[in-house]
C-alpha distance (Angstrom), angle and dihedral (degrees) to the residues before:
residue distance angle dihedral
X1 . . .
X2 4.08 . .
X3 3.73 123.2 .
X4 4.21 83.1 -123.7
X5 3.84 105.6 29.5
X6 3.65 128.4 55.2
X7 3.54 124.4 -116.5
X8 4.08 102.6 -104.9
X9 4.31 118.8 -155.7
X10 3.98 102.4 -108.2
X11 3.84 94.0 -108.7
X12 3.71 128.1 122.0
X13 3.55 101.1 -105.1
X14 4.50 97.8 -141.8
X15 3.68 83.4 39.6
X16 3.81 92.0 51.6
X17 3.39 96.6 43.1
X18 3.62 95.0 52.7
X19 3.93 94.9 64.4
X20 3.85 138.3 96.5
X21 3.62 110.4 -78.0
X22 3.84 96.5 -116.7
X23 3.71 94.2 50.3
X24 4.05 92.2 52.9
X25 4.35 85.3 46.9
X26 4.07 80.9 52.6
X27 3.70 85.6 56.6
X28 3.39 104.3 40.7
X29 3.84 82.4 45.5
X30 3.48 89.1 72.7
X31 3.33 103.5 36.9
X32 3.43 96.8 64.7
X33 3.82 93.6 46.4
X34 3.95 84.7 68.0
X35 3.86 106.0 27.3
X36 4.04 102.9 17.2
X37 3.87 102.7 -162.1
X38 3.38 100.2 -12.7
X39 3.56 94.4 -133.3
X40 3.76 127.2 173.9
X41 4.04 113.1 -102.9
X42 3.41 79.7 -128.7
X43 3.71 85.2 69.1
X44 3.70 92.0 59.2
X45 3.33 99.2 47.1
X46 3.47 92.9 58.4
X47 3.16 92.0 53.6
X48 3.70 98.5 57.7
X49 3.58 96.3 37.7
X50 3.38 89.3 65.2
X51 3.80 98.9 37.9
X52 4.24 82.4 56.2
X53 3.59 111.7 40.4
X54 4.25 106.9 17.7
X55 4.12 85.8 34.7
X56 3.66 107.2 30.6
X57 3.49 109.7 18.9
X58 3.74 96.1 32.4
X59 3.71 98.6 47.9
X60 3.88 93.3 48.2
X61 3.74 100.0 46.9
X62 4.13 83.4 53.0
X63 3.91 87.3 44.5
X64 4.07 93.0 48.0
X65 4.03 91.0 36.9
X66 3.64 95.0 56.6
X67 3.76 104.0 39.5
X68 3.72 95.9 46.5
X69 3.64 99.6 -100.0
X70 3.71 133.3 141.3
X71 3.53 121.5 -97.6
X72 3.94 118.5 -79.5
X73 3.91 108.8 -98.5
X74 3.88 76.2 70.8
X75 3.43 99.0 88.1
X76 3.31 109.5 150.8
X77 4.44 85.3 59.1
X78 4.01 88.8 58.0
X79 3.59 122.8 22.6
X80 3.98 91.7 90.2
X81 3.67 96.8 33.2
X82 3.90 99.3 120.7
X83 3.60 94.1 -137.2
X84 3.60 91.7 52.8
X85 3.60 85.6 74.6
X86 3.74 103.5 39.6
X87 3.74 92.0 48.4
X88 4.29 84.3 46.1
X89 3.94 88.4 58.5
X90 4.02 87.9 46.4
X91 3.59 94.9 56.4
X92 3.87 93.0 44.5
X93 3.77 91.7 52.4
X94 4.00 89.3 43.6
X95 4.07 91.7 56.3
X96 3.96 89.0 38.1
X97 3.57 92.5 57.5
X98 3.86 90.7 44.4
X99 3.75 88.3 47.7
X100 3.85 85.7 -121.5
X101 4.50 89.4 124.9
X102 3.61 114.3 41.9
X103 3.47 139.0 11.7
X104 3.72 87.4 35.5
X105 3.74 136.8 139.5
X106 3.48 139.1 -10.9
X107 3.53 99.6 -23.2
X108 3.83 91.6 53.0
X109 4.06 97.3 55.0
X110 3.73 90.9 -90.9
X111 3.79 106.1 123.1
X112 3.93 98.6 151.4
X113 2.78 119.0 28.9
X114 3.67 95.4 25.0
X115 3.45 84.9 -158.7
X116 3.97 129.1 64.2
X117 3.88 113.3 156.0
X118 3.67 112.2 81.7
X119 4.41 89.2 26.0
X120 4.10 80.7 61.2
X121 3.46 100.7 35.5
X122 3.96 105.9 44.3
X123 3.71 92.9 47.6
X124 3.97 110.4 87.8
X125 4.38 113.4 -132.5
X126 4.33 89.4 35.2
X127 3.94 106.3 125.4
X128 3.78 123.8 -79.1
X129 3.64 136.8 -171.7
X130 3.52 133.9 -150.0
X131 3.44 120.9 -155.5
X132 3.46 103.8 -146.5
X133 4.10 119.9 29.4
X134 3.56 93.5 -158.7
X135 4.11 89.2 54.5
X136 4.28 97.8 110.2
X137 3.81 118.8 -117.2
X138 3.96 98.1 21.2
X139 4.34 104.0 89.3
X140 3.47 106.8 138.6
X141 3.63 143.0 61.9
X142 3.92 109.8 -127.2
X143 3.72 130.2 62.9
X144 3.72 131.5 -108.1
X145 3.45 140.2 -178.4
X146 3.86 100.0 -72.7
X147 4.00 84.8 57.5
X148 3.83 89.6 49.9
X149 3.58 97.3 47.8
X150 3.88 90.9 46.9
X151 4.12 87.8 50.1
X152 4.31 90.9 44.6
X153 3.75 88.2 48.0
X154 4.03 85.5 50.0
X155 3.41 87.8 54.0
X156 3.78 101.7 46.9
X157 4.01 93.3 40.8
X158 4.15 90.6 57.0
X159 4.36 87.2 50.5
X160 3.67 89.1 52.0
X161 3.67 92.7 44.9
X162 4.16 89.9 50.8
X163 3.50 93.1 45.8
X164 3.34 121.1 40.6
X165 3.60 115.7 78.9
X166 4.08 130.3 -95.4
X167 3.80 123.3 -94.1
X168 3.48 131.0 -123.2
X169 4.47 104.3 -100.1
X170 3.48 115.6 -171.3
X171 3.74 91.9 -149.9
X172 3.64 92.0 56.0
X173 4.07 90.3 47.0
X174 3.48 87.9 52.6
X175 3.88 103.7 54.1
X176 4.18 92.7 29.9
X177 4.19 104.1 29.3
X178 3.81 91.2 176.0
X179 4.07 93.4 53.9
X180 4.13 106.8 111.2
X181 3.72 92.7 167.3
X182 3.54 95.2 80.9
X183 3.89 128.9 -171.0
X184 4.01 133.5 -64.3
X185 3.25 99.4 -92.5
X186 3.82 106.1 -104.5
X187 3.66 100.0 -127.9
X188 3.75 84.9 59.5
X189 3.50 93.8 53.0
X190 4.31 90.4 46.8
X191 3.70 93.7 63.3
X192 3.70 100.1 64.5
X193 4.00 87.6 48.3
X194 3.46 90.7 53.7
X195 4.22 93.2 41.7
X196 3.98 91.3 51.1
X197 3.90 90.4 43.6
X198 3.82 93.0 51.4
X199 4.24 82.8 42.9
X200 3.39 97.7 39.7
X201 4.55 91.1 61.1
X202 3.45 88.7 56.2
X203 4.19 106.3 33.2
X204 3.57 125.7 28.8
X205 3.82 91.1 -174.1
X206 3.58 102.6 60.9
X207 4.35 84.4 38.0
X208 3.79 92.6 59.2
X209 3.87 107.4 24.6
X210 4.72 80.3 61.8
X211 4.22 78.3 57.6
X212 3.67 93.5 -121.5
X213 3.53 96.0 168.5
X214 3.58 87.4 74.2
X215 3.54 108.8 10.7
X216 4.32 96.5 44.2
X217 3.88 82.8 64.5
X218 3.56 101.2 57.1
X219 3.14 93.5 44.8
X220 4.00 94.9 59.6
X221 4.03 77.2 41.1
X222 4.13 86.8 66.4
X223 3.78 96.7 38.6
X224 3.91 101.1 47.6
X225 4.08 114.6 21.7
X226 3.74 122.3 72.6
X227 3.96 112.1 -120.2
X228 3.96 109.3 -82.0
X229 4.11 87.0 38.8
X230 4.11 82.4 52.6
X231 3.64 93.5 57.3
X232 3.76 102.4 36.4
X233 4.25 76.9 49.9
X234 3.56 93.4 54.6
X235 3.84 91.1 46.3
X236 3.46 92.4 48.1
X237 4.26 92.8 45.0
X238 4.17 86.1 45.0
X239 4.24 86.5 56.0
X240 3.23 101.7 50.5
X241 3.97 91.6 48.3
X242 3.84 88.9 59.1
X243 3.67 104.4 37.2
X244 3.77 88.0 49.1
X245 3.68 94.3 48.6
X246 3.92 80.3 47.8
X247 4.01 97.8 56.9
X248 3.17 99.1 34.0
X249 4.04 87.5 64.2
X250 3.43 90.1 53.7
X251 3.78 88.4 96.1
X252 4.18 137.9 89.8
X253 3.43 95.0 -90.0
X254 3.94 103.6 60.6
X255 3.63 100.4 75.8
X256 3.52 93.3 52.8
X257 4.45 89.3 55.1
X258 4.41 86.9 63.4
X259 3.18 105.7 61.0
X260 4.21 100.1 48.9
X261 3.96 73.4 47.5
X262 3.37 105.9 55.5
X263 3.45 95.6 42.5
X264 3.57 97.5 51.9
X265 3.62 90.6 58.5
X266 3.92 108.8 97.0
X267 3.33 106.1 -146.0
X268 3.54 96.1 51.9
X269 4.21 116.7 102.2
X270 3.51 129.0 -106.7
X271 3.92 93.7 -117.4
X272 3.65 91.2 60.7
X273 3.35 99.8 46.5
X274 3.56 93.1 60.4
X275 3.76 91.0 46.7
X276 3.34 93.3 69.1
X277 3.71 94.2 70.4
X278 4.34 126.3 60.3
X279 3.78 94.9 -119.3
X280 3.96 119.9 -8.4
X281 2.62 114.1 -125.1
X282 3.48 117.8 10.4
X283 4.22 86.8 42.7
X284 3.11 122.8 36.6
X285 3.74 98.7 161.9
X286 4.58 105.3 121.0
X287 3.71 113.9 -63.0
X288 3.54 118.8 -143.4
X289 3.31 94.7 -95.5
X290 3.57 89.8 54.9
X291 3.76 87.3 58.1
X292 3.40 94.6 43.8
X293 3.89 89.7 54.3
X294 3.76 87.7 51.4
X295 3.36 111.5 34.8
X296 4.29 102.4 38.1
X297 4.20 97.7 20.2
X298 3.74 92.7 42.4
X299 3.91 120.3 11.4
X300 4.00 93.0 43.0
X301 3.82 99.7 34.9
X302 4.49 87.6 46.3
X303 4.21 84.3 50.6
X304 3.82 97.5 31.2
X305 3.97 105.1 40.4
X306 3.74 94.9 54.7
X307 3.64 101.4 38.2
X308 4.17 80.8 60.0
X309 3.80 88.5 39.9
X310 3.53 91.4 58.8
X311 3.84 105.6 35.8
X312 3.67 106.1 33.1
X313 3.55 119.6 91.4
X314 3.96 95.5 177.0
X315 3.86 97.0 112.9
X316 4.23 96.0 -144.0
X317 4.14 91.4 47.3
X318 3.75 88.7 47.1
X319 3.91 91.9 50.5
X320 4.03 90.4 46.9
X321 4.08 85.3 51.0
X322 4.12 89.4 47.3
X323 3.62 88.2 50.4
X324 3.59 96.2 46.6
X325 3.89 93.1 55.7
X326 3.78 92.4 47.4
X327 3.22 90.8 61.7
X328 3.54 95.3 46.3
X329 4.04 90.6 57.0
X330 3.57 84.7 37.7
X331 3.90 89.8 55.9
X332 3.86 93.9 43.4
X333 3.53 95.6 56.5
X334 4.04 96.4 46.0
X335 3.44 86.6 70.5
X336 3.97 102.1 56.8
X337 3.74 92.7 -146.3
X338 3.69 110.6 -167.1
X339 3.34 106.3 -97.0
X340 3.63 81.0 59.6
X341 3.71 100.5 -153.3
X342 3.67 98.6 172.1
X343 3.81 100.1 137.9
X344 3.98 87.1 52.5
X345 3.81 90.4 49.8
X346 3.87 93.1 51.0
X347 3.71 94.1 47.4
X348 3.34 94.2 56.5
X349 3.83 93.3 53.8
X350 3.48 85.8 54.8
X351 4.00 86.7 49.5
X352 3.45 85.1 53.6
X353 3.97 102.9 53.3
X354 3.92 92.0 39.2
X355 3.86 106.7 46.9
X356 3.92 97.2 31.4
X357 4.11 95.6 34.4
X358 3.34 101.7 30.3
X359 3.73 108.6 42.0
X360 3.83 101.1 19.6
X361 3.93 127.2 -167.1
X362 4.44 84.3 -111.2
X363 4.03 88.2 56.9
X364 4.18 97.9 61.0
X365 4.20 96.5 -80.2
X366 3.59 100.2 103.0
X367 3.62 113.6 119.9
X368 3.46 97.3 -108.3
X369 4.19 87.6 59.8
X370 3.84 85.6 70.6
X371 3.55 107.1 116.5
X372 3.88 100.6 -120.3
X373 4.03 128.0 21.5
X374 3.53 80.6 -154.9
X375 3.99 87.5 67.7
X376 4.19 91.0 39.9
X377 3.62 89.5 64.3
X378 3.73 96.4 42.6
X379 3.61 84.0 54.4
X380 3.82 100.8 48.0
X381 3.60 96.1 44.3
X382 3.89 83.5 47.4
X383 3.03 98.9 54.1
X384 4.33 92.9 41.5
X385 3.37 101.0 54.9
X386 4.28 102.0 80.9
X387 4.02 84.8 47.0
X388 3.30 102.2 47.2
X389 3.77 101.5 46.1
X390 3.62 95.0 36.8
X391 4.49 84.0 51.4
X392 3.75 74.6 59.9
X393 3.15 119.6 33.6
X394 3.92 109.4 22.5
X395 3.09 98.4 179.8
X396 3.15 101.7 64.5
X397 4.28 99.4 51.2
X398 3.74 130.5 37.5
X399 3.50 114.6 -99.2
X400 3.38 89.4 -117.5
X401 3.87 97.1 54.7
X402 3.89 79.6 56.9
X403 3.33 94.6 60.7
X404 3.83 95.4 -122.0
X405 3.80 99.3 137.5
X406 4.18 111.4 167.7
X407 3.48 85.6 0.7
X408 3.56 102.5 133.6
X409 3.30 94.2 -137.9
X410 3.87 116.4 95.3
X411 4.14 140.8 112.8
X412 3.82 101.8 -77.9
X413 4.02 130.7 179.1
X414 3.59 147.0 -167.4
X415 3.65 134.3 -157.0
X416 3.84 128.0 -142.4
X417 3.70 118.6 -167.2
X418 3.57 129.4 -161.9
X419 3.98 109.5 -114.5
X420 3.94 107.7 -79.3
X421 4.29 91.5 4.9
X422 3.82 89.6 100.2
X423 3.67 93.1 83.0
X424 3.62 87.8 54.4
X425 3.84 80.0 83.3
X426 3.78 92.3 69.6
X427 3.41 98.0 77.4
X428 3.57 97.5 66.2
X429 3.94 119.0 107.2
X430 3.58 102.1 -104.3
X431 4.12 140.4 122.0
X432 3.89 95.6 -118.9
X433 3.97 131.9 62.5
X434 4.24 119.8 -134.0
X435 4.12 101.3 -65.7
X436 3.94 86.9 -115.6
X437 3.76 88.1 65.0
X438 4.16 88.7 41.7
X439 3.37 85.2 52.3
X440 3.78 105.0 45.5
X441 4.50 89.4 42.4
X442 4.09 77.7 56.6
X443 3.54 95.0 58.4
X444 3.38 117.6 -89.5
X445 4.13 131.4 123.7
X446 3.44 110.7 -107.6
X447 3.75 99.4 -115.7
X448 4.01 89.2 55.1
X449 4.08 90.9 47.9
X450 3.82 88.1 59.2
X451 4.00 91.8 40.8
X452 4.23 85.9 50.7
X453 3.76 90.9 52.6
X454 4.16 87.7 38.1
X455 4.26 75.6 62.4
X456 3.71 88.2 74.6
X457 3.21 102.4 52.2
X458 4.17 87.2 47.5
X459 4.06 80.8 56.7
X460 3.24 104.7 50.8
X461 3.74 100.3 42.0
X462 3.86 80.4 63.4
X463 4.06 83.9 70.3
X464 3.63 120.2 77.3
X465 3.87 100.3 -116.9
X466 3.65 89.7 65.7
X467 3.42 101.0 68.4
X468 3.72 89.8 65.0
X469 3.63 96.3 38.6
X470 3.87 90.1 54.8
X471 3.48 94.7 45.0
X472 3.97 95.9 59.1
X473 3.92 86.4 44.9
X474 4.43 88.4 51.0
X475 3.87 90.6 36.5
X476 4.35 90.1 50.8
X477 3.86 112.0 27.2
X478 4.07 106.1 54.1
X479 4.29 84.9 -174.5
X480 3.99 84.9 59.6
X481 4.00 91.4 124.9
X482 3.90 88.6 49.7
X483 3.74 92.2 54.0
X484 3.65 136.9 89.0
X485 3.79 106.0 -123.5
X486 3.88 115.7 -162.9
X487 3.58 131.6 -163.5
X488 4.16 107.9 -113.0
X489 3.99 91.5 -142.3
X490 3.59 97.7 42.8
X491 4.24 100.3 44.4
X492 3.90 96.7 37.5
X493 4.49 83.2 67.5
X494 3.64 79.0 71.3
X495 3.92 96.7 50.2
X496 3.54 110.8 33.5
X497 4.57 95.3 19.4
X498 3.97 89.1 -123.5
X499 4.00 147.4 61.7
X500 3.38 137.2 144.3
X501 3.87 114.9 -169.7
X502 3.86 102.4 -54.2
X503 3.54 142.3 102.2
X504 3.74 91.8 -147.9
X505 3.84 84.9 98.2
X506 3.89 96.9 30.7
X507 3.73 105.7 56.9
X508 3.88 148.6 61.0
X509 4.00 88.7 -13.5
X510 3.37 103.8 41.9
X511 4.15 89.5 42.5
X512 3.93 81.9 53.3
X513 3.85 94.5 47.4
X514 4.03 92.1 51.7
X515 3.62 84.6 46.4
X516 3.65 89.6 64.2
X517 3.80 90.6 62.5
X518 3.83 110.8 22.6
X519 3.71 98.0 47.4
X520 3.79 91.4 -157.8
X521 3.90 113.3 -167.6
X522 3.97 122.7 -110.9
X523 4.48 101.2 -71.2
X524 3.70 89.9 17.4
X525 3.96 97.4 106.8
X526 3.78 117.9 14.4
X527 3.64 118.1 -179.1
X528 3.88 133.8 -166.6
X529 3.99 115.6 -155.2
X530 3.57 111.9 -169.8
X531 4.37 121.1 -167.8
X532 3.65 121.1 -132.6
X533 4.11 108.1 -110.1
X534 3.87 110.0 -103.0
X535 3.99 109.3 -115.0
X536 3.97 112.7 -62.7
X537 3.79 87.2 3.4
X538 3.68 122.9 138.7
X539 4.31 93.9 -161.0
X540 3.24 126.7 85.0
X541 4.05 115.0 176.2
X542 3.80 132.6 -151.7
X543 3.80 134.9 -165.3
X544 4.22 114.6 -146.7
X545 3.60 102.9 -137.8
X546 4.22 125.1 -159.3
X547 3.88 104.4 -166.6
X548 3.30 94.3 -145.3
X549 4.17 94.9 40.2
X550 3.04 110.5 35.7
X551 3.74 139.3 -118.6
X552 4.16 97.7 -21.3
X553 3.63 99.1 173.5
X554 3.42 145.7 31.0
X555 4.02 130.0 -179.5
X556 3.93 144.5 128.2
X557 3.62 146.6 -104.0
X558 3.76 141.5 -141.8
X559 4.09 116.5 -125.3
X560 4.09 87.8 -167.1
X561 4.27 76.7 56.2
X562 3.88 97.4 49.0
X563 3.92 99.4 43.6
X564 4.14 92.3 47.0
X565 4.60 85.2 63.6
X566 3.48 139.0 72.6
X567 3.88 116.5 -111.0
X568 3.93 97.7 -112.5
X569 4.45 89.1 55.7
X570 3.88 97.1 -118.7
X571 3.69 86.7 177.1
X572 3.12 96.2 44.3
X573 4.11 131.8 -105.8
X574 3.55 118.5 -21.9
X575 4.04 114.6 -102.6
X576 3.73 106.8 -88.9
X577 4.06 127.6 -157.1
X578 3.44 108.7 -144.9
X579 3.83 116.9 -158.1
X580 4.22 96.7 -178.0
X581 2.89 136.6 8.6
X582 4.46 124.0 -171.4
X583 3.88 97.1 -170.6
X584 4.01 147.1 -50.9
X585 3.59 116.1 -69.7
């Protein structure tokens, strides 16, 4: 791999491009085993330059500047100073909502512009998408100015809340008397709930791609809850975030998300890559050290670690469990997986050094220091509600207000264009072109920009959902190996400026929104959508989508079916149940 050029799979590219589809996912399949995305280094390093000096550096020197704080190589003045932290979550919703943290770059489907977010979402007649049609005021599909002003106001409210300095709170005074930093002041912190609520009813994009899952929370945290509540909040809002990341793994479909992982993490040898699959490379179903990696290094430690974090007041087991979930963000973020999530993943190592280190359970912040139980369970069942409903009934909540980050299990897509309809997809309002033509204005031939988006598919048939989303797309469309199949996380960055692993903003809707525009012919675009399985469910369900018909089929799935084959279908699809059905393609 070169520090400028990507690392390319040793294939011919017109003699690869001439085969079956099934035999070039077999390919690809392999390829990414050894070389993952074959990104430049110079895509790394990008990456981490900005996550240290524009995300790090740049967001605490304008946290210490503007609360009267010295500068940041003074650590040991800051790192506890409550504002520290609220004005750290301020500045990670700010570049969220500019789509300047995750879902950024190269590794995200954003060749150029690297950026889409705020190009997308300040620009009025750019796709929307409501998350509830029966939600008043919201028909429609395409912003206008009411949705720009909402999103510009977002903007400014978060700079005023980062820069102006704290306010003097009485609680604080009381539990820290030498603290002269002070607080956001809470009214500063209650306009950007109100600004993402009012967003949030009419677009679920710019809602969840500002994090507000996690973030919307704390921020009601600062505005409403005197100082020890706040922290014993924030602890409370932190735990729940890991332990239902941690159950929600706790499925089929985890072990299968390591391995494409691991081996799409650069630094990471040859030997183990291969480890992480039974027999490569006639298997490449998890190893056991592949479940190992998942199931004891990640599932137990997410669950375990912050159950200890949270409860223990023994200061040296509480360190051990702080250590263990640094290096577990740590981890996650040495691997630049695609959603590239970095800031997130630093934030929360932060989260863990401040709340559990610097205000610990022995020093008045243990949860039963809050000043009404009353209030506790208000907050737990608060903060319960999105996960548990959405462990149930994914359909109905984003995997990530579920809290089921990395889980493997979420509502997935892919695209299949009729040869040449593709570029029907340029005449939709947007600020980005099709990522072939990103790709080929960045420097690559043609044939290899098709092959590098052809890499996405090879991932994500290493996942378990793919087997059945595949397998209604070779069961339906008999011109499968003349079309140009696109991966529904990876292509909608281009459309909409944002995803993060769910099909929430890649399916029916979206299909219907591009629609609008492209006005692709009956067989031109044929999507499959397939559901995340509820928790301990064995079903997942998918919807065949015709862009210019309609939804025309509807059917299910098996898990126990998709984890039993190899990515590439040797046996063919996957037995489907099909519960409607509008027409033939």
């Amino acid at each position: 791999m070169g520090f400028t050029t990507p690392d390319l799979p040793d294939v011919d590219p017109d003699e690869f491009l001439k085969k079956p589809l099934m035999e070039r996912i077999r390919i690809l399949n392999l390829d990414w085993v050894e070389q993952g995305f074959g990104a430049p280094r110079m895509v790394h390093c990008i990456y981490i330059l900005k996550l240290v000096v524009f995300y790090a550096i740049a967001g605490l020197s304008i946290a210490l500047a503007t609360s009267g704080l010295p500068a940041f190589w003074h650590v040991a003045d800051w790192w506890n100073q409550p504002i520290v932290y609220q004005k750290a979550i301020v500045w990670t919703i700010l570049l969220e909502a500019m789509n300047l943290a995750g879902s950024w770059g190269p590794l995200a489907g954003k060749f150029k512009p690297m950026t889409g977010g705020i190009l997308f979402w300040a620009r009025p007649g750019t796709i929307r998408e409501r998350p509830y049609k029966w939600i008043p005021l919201t028909a429609g599909d395409r912003r206008n100015w009411l949705d720009v002003g909402l999103y510009a106001a977002l903007l400014v409210s978060l700079v005023v809340a980062l820069v102006m300095p704290g306010v003097h709170s009485a609680s604080l005074t009381e539990r820290l008397p030498d603290n002269t930093s002070g607080l956001i002041n809470p009214v500063l912190a209650a306009i950007p709930i109100v600004l993402l609520v009012l967003i949030g009813l009419r677009d679920k994009i710019v809602f969840m791609a500002c994090r507000s899952e996690q973030y919307l929370p704390a921020l009601i945290f600062f505005a409403v809850l005197p100082f020890t509540d706040m922290i014993i909040a924030l602890k409370l809002l932190i735990l729940i975030v890991w332990v239902g990341a941690g159950v929600s793994k706790m499925t089929k479909h985890f072990s299968y998300v390591v391995p494409p992982m691991v081996s799409n993490t650069f630094w990471t040898p040859k030997w183990l890559r291969r480890a992480q699959y039974r027999d490569f490379p006639n298997d490449l179903r998890p190893s056991r050290v592949a479940g190992f990696m998942a199931h004891v290094q990640g599932t137990f430690i997410e669950v375990a670690a912050p159950l200890i974090l949270f409860f223990s007041t023994n200061k040296w087991l509480t360190l051990i469990a702080a250590l263990f979930m640094v290096a577990f963000h740590a981890f996650i973020i040495s691997t630049f997986p695609l959603a590239v999530p970095l800031e997130w993943n630093v934030l929360f190592i932060y989260a863990v050094v401040f709340l559990f280190l610097g205000f610990p359970a022995w020093d008045g912040y243990y949860i039963t220091d809050m000043s009404s139980p009353w209030l506790t369970v208000a907050i737990v069942i608060g903060l319960l509600v999105f996960p548990v409903l959405g462990n149930f009934r994914p359909d109905k909540v984003s995997f990530l207000a579920s809290m089921r980050q990395y889980s493997g299990n979420w509502a997935t897509s892919l695209w299949a264009f009729a040869p040449g309809a593709e570029e029907k997809l340029n005449r939709v309002t947007r600020s980005a072109g099709n990522q072939l033509d990103q790709l080929i204005a960045s420097g690559y031939e043609p044939n290899w920009a098709e092959i590098t988006l052809q890499r996405t598919i090879g991932f994500r048939s290493l996942h378990t959902h793919a087997r059945g989303t595949i397998s209604v797309l070779l069961s339906r469309l008999p011109d499968i190996d003349s079309r140009s199949v696109r991966e529904g996380e990876f292509l909608c960055n281009s459309l909409i400026g944002f995803n993060f692993g769910d099909a929430h903003w890649h399916g029916p809707d979206l299909v219907e929104a591009v629609q609008d525009e492209a006005n692709f012919a009956p067989g031109e675009l044929v999507v499959v959508v397939a559901e995340s399985s509820s928790l301990g469910g064995n079903v997942q369900r998918y919807q065949l989508v015709d862009a210019a018909l309609g939804v025309i089929e509807t059917g299910t799935f098996l898990v126990s079916d998709e984890v039993n084959e190899q990515p590439w279908l040797p046996n063919g699809p996957i037995p489907l149940q099909v519960d409607w059905a509008r027409s033939a393609v």
